[in-house]
N, CA, C and O atoms as a Tinker XYZ file with bonds, in Angstrom:
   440  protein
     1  N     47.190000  191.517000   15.584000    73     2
     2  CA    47.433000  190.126000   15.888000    64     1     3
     3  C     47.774000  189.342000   14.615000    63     2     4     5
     4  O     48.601000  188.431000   14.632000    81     3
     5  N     47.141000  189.705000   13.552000    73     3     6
     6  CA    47.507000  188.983000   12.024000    64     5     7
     7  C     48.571000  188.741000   11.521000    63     6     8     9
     8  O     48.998000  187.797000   10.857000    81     7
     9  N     49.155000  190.048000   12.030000    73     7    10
    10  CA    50.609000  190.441000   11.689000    64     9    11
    11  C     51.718000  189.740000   12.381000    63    10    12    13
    12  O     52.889000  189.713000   12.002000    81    11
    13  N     51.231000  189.186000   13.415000    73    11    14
    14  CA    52.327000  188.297000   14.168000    64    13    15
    15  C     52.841000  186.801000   13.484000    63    14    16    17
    16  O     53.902000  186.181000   13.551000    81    15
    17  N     51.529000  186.551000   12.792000    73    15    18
    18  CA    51.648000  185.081000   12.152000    64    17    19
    19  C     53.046000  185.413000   10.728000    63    18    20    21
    20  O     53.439000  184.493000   10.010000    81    19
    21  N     53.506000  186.671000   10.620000    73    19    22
    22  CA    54.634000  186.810000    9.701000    64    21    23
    23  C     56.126000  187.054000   10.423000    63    22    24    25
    24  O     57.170000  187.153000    9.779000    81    23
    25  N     56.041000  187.122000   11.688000    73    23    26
    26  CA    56.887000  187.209000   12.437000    64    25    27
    27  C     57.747000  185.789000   12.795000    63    26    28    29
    28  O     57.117000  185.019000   13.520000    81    27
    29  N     59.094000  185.340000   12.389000    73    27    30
    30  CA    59.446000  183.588000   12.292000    64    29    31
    31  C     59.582000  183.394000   13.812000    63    30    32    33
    32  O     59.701000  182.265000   14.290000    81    31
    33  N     59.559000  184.778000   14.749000    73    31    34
    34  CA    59.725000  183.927000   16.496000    64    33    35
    35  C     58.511000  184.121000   17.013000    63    34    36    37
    36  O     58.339000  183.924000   18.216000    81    35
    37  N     57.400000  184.565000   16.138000    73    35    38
    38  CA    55.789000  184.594000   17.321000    64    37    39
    39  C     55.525000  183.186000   17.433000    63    38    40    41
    40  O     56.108000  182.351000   16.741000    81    39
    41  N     54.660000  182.912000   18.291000    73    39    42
    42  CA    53.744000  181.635000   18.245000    64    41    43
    43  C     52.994000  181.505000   17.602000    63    42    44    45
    44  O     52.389000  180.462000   17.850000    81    43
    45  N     52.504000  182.182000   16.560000    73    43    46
    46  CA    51.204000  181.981000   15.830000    64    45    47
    47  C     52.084000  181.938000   14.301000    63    46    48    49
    48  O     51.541000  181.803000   13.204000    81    47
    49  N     53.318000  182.065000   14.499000    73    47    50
    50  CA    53.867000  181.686000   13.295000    64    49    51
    51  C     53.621000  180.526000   12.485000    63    50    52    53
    52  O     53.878000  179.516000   13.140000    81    51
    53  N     53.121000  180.194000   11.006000    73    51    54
    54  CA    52.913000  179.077000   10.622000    64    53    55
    55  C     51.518000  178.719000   11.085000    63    54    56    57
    56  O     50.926000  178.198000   10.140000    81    55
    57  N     51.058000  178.763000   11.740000    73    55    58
    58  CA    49.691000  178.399000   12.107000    64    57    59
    59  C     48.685000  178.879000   11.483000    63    58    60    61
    60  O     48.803000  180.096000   11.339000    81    59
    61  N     47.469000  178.329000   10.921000    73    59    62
    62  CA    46.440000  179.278000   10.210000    64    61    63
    63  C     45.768000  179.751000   11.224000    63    62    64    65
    64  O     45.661000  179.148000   12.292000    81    63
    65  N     45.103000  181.214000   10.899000    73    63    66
    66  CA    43.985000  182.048000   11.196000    64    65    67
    67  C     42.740000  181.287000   10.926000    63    66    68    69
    68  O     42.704000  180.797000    9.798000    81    67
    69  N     41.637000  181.054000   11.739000    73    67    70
    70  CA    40.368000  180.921000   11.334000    64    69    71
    71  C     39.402000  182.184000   11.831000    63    70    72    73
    72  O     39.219000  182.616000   12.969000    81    71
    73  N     38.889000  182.585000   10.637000    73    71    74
    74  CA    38.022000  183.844000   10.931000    64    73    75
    75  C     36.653000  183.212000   10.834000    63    74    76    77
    76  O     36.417000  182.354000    9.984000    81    75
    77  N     35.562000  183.721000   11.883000    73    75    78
    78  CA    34.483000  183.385000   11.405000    64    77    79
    79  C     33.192000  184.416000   12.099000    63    78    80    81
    80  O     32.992000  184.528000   13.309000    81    79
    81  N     32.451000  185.068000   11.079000    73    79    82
    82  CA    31.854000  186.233000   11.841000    64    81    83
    83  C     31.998000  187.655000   11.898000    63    82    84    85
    84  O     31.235000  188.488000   12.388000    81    83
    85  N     33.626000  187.872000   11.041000    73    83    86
    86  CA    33.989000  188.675000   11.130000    64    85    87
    87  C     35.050000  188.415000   12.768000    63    86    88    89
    88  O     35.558000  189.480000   13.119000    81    87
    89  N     35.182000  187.952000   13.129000    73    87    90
    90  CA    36.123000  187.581000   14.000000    64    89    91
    91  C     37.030000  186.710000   14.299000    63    90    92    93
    92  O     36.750000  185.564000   13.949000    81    91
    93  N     38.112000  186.869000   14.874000    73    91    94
    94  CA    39.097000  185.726000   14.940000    64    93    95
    95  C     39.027000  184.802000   16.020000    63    94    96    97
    96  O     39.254000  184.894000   17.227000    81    95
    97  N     38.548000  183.632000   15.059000    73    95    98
    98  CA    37.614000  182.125000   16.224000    64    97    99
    99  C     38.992000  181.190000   16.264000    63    98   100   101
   100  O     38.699000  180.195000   16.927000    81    99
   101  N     39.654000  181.150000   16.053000    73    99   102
   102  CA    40.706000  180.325000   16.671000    64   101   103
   103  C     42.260000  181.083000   15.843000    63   102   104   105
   104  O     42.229000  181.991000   15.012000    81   103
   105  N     43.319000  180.494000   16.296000    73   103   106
   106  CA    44.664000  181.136000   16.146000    64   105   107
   107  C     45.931000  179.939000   16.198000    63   106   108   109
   108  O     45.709000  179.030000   16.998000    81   107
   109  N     47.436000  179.840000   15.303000    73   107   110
   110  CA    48.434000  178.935000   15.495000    64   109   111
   111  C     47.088000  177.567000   15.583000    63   110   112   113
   112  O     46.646000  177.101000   16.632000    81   111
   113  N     46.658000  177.155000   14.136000    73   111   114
   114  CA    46.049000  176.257000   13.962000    64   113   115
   115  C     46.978000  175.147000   13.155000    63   114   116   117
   116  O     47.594000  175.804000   12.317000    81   115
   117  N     47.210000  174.270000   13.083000    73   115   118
   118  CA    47.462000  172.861000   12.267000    64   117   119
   119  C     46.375000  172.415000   11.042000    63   118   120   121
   120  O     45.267000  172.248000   11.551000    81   119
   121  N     46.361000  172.161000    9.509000    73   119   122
   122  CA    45.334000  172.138000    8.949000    64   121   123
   123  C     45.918000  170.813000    8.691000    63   122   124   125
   124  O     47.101000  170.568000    8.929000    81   123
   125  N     44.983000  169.850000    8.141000    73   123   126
   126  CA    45.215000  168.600000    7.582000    64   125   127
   127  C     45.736000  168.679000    6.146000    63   126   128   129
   128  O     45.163000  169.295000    5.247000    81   127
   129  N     46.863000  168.004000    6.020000    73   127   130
   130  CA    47.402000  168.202000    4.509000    64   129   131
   131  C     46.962000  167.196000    3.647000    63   130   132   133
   132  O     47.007000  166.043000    4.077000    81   131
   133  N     46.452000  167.441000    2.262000    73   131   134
   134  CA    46.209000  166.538000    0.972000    64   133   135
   135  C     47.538000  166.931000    0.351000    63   134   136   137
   136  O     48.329000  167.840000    0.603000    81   135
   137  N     47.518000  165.481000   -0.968000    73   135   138
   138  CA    48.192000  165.506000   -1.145000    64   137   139
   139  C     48.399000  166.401000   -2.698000    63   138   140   141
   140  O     47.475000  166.440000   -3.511000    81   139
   141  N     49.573000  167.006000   -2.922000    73   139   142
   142  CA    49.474000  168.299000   -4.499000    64   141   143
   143  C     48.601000  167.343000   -5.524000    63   142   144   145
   144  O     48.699000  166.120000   -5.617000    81   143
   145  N     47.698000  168.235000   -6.288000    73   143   146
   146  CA    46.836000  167.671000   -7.269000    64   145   147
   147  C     47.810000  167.495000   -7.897000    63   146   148   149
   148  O     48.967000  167.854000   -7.678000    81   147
   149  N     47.019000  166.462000   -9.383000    73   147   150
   150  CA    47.741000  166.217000   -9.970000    64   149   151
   151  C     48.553000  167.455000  -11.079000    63   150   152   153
   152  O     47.870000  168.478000  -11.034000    81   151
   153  N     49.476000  167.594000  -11.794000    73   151   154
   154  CA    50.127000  168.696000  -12.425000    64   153   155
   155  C     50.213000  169.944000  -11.453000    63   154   156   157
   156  O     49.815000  171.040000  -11.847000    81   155
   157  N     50.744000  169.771000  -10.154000    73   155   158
   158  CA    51.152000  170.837000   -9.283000    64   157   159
   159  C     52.457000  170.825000   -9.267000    63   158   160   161
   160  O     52.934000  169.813000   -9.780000    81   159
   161  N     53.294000  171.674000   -8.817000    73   159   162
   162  CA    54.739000  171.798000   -8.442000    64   161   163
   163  C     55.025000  171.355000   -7.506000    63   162   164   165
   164  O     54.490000  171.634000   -6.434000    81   163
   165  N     55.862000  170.619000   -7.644000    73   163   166
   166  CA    56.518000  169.519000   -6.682000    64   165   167
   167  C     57.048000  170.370000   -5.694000    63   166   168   169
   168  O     57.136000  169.599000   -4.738000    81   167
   169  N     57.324000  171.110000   -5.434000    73   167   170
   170  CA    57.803000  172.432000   -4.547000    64   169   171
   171  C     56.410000  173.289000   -3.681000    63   170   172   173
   172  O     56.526000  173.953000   -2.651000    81   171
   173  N     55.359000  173.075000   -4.316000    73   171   174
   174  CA    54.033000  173.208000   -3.451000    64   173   175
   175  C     54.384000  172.780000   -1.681000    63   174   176   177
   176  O     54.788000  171.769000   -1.106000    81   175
   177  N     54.029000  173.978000   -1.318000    73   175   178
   178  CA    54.794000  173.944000    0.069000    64   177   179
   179  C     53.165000  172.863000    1.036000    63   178   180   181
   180  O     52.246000  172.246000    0.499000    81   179
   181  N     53.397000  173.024000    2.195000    73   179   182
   182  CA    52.725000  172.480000    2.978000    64   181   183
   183  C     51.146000  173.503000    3.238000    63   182   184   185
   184  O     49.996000  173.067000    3.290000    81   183
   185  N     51.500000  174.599000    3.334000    73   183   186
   186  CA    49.790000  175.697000    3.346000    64   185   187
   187  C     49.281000  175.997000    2.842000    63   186   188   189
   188  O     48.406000  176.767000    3.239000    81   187
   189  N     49.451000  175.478000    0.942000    73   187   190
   190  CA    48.952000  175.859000   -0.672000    64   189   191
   191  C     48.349000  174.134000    0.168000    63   190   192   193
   192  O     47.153000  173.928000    0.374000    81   191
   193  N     49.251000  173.292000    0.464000    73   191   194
   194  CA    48.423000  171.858000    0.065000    64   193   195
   195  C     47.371000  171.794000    0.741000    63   194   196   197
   196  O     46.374000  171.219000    0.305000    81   195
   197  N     47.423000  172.583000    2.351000    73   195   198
   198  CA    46.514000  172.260000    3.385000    64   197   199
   199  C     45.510000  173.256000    2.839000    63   198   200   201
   200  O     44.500000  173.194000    3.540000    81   199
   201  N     45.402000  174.009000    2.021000    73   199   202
   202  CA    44.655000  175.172000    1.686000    64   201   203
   203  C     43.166000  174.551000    0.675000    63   202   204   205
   204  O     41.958000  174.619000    0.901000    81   203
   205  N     44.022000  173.912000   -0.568000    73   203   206
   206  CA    43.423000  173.227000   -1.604000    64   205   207
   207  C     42.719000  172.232000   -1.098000    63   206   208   209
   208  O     41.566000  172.052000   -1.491000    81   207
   209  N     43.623000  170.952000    0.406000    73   207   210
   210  CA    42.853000  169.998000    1.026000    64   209   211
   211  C     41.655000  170.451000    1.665000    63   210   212   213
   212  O     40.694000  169.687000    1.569000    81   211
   213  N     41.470000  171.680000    2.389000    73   211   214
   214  CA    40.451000  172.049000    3.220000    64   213   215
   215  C     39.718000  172.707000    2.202000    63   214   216   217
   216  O     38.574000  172.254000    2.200000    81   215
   217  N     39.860000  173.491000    1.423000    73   215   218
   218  CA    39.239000  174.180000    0.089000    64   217   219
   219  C     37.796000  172.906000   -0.434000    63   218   220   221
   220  O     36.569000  172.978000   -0.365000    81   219
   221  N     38.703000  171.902000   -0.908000    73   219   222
   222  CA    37.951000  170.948000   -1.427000    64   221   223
   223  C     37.206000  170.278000   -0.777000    63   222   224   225
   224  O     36.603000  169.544000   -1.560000    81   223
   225  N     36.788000  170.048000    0.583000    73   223   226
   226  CA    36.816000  169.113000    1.764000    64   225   227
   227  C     35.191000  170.392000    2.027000    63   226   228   229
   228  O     34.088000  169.854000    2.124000    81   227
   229  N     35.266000  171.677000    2.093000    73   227   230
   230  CA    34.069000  172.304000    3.004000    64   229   231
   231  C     34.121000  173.501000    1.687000    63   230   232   233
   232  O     34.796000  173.571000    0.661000    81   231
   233  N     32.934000  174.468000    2.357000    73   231   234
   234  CA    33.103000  174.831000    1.390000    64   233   235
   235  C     33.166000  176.856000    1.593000    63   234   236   237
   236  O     32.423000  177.726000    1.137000    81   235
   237  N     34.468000  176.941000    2.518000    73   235   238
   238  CA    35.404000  177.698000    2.679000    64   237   239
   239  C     36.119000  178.112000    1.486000    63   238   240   241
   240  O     36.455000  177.468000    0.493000    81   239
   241  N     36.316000  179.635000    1.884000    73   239   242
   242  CA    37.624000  180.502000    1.282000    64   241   243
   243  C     38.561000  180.493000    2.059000    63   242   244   245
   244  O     38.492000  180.875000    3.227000    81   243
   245  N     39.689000  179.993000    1.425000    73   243   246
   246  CA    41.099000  180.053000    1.756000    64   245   247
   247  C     41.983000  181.139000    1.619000    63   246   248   249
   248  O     42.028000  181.233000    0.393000    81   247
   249  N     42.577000  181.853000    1.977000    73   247   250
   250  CA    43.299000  182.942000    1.806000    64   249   251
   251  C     44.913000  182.461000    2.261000    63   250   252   253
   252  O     45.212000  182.390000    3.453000    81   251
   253  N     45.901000  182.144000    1.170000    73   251   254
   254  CA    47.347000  181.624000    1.715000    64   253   255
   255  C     47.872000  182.648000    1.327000    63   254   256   257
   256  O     47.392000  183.369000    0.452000    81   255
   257  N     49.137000  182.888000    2.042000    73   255   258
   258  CA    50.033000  183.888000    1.767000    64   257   259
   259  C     51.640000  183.503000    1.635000    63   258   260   261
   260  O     52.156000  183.095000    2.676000    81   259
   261  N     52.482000  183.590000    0.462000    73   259   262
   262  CA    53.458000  182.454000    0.629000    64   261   263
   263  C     54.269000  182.721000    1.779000    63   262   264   265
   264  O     53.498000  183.171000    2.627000    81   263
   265  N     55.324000  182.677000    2.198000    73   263   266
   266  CA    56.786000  183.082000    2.838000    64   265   267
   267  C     57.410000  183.308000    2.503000    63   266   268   269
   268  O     58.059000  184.310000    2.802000    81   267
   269  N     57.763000  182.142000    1.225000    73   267   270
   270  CA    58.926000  182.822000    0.272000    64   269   271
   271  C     58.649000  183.731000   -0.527000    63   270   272   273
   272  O     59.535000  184.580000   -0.618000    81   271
   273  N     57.482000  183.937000   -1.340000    73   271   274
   274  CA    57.241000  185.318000   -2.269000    64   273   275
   275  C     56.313000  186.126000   -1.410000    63   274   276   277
   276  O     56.682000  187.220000   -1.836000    81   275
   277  N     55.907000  186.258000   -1.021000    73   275   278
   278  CA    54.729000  187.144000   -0.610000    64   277   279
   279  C     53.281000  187.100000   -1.347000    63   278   280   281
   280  O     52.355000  187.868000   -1.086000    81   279
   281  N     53.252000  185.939000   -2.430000    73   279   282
   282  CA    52.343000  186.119000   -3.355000    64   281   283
   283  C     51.189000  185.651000   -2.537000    63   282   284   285
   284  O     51.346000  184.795000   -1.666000    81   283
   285  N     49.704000  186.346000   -2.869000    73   283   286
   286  CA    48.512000  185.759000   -2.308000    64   285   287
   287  C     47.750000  185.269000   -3.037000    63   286   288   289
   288  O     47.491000  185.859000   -4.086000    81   287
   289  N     47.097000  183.958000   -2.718000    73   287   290
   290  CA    46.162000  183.036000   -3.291000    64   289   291
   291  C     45.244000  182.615000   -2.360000    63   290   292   293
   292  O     45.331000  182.220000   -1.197000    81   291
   293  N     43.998000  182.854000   -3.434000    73   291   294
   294  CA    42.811000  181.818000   -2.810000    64   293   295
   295  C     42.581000  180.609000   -3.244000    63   294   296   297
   296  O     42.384000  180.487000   -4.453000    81   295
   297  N     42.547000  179.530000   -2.469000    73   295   298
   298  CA    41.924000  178.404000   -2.649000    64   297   299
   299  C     40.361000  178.301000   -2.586000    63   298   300   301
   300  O     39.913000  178.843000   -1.576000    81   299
   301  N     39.553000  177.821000   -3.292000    73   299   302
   302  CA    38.008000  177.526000   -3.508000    64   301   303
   303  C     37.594000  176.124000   -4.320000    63   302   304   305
   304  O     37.850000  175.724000   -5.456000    81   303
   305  N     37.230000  175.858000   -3.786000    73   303   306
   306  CA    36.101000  174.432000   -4.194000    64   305   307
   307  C     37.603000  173.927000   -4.734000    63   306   308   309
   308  O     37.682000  174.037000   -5.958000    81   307
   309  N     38.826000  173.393000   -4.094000    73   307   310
   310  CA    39.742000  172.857000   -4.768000    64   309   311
   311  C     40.797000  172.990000   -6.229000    63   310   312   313
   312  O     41.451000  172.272000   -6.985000    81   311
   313  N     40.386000  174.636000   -5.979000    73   311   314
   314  CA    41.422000  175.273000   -6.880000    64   313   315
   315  C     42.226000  176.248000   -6.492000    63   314   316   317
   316  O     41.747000  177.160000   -5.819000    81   315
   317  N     43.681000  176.250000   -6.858000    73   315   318
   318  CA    44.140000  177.374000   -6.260000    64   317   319
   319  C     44.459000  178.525000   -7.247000    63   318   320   321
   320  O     44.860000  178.455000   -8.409000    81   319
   321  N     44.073000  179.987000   -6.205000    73   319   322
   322  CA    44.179000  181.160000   -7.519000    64   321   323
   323  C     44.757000  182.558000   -6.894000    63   322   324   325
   324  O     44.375000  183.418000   -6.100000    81   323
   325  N     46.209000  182.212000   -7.932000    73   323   326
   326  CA    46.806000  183.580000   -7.721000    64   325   327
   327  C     45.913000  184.685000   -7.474000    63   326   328   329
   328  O     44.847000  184.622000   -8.087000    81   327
   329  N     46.113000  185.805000   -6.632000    73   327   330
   330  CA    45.470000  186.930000   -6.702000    64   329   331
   331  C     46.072000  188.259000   -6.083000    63   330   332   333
   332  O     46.250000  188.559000   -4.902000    81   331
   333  N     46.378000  189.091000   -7.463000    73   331   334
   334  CA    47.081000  190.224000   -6.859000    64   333   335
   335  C     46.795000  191.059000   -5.850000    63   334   336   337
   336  O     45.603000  191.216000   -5.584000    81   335
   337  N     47.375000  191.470000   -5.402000    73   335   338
   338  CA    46.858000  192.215000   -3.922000    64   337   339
   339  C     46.208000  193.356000   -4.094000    63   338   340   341
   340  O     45.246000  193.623000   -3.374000    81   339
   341  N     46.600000  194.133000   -4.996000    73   339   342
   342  CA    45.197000  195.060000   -5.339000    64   341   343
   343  C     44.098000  194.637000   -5.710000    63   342   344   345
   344  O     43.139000  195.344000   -5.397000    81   343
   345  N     43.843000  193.488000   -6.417000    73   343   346
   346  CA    42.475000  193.047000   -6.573000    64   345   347
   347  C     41.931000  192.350000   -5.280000    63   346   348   349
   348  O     40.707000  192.419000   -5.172000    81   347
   349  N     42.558000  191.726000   -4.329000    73   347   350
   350  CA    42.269000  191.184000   -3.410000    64   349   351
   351  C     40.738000  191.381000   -2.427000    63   350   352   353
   352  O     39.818000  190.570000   -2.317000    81   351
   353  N     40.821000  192.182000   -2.060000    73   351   354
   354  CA    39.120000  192.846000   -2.445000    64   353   355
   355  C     38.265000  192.529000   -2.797000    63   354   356   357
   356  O     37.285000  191.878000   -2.436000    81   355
   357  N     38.770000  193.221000   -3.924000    73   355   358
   358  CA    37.345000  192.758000   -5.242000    64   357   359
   359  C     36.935000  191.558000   -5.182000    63   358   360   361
   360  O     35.785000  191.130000   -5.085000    81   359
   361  N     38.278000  190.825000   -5.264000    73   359   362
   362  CA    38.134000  188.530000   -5.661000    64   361   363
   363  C     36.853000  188.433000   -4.244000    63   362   364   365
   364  O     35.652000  188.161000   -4.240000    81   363
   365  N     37.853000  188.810000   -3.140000    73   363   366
   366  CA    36.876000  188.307000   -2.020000    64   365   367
   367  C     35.375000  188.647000   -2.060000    63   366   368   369
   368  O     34.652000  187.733000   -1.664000    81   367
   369  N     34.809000  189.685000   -2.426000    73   367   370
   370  CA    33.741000  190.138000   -1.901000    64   369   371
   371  C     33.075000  189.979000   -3.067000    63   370   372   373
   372  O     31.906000  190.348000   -2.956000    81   371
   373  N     33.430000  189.472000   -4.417000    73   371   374
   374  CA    32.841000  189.215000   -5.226000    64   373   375
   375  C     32.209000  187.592000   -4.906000    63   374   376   377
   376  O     31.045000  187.252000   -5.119000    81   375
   377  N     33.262000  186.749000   -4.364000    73   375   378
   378  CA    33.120000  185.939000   -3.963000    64   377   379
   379  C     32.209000  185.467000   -2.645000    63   378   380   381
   380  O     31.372000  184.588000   -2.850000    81   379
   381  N     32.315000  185.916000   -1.552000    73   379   382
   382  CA    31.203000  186.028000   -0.556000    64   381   383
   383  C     29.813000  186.550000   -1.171000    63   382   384   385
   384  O     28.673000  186.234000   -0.828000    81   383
   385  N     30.152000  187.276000   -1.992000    73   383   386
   386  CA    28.786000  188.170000   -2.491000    64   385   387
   387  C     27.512000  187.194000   -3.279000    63   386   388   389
   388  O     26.286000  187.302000   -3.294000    81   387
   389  N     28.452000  186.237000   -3.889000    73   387   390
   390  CA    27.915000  184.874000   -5.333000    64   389   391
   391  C     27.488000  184.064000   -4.135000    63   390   392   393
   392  O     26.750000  183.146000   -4.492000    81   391
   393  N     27.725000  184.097000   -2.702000    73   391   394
   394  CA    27.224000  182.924000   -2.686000    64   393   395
   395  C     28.449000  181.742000   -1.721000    63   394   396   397
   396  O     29.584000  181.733000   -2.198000    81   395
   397  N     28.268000  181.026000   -0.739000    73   395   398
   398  CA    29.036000  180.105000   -0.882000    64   397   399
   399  C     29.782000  178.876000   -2.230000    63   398   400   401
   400  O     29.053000  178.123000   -2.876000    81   399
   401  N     30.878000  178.914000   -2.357000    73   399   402
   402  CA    31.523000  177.971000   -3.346000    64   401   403
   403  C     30.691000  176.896000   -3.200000    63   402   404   405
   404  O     29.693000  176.944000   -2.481000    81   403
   405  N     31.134000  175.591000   -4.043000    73   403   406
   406  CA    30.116000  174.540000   -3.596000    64   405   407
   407  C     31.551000  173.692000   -3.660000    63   406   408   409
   408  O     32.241000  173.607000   -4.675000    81   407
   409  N     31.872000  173.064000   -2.330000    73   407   410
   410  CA    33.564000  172.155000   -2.475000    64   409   411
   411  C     32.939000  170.860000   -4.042000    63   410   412   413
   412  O     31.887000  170.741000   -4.669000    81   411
   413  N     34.386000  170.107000   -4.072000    73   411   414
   414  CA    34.435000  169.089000   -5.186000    64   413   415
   415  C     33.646000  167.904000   -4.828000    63   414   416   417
   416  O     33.224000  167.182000   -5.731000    81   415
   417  N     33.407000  167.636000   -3.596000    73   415   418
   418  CA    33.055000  166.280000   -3.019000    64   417   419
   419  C     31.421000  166.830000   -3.009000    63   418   420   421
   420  O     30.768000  165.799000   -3.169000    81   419
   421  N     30.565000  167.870000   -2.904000    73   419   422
   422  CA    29.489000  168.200000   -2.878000    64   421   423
   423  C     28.878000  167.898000   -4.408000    63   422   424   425
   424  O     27.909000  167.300000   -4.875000    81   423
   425  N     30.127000  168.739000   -4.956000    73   423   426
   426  CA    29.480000  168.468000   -7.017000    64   425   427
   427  C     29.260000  167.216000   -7.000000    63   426   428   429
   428  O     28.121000  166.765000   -6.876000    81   427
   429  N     30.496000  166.352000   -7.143000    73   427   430
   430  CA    30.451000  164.704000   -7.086000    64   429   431
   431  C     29.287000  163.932000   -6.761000    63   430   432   433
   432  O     28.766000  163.192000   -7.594000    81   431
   433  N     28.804000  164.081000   -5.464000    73   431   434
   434  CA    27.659000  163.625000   -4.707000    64   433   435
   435  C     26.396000  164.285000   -5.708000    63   434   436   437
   436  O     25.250000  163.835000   -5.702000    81   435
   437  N     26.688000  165.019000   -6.251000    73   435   438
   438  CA    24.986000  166.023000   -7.126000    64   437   439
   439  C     24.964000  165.214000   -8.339000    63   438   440
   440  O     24.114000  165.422000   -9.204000    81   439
């Protein structure tokens, strides 16, 4: 089913995945977009922004995948981070492993 969201005529095209549980809890989602931090590329597409907005906002791992390159990045606590696909793995489960992130608006408030 994952694989469809790379397909440009499925329905779940463009839409984010929400996993939760180890399972897929919703599908062809809409995320709320922020706007590119400051010193981002003006070319920062719409699912790096909605990635970093929801990143920063809870305190979720983001997993984007571009369209145009194929490159994969995680977003966390409002940063976004290249991550090669062989390490991909590792980043994640090192990451679940530490602990939930703590988003930007949580630090702020501490």
């Amino acid at each position: 089913m994952l694989r469809t969201i790379f397909s440009p005529r499925s329905p779940l095209h463009d839409g984010a995945v929400i996993l939760g549980n180890g399972k897929v809890a919703a599908a062809a989602c809409q995320l709320p977009l922020g706007q590119p931090p400051d010193g981002a590329s003006p070319h920062m597409g719409m699912r790096h922004r909605a990635a970093l907005s929801l990143s920063d906002e809870t305190d979720a791992i983001i997993l984007v995948v571009s369209e145009e390159t194929g490159r994969i990045s995680l977003a966390v606590a409002g940063h976004l981070e290249p991550v090669p696909r062989e390490n991909l793995s590792r980043r994640l489960a090192n990451l679940l492993s530490s602990g939930r992130p703590v988003s930007r608006q949580v630090r702020r408030a501490a």
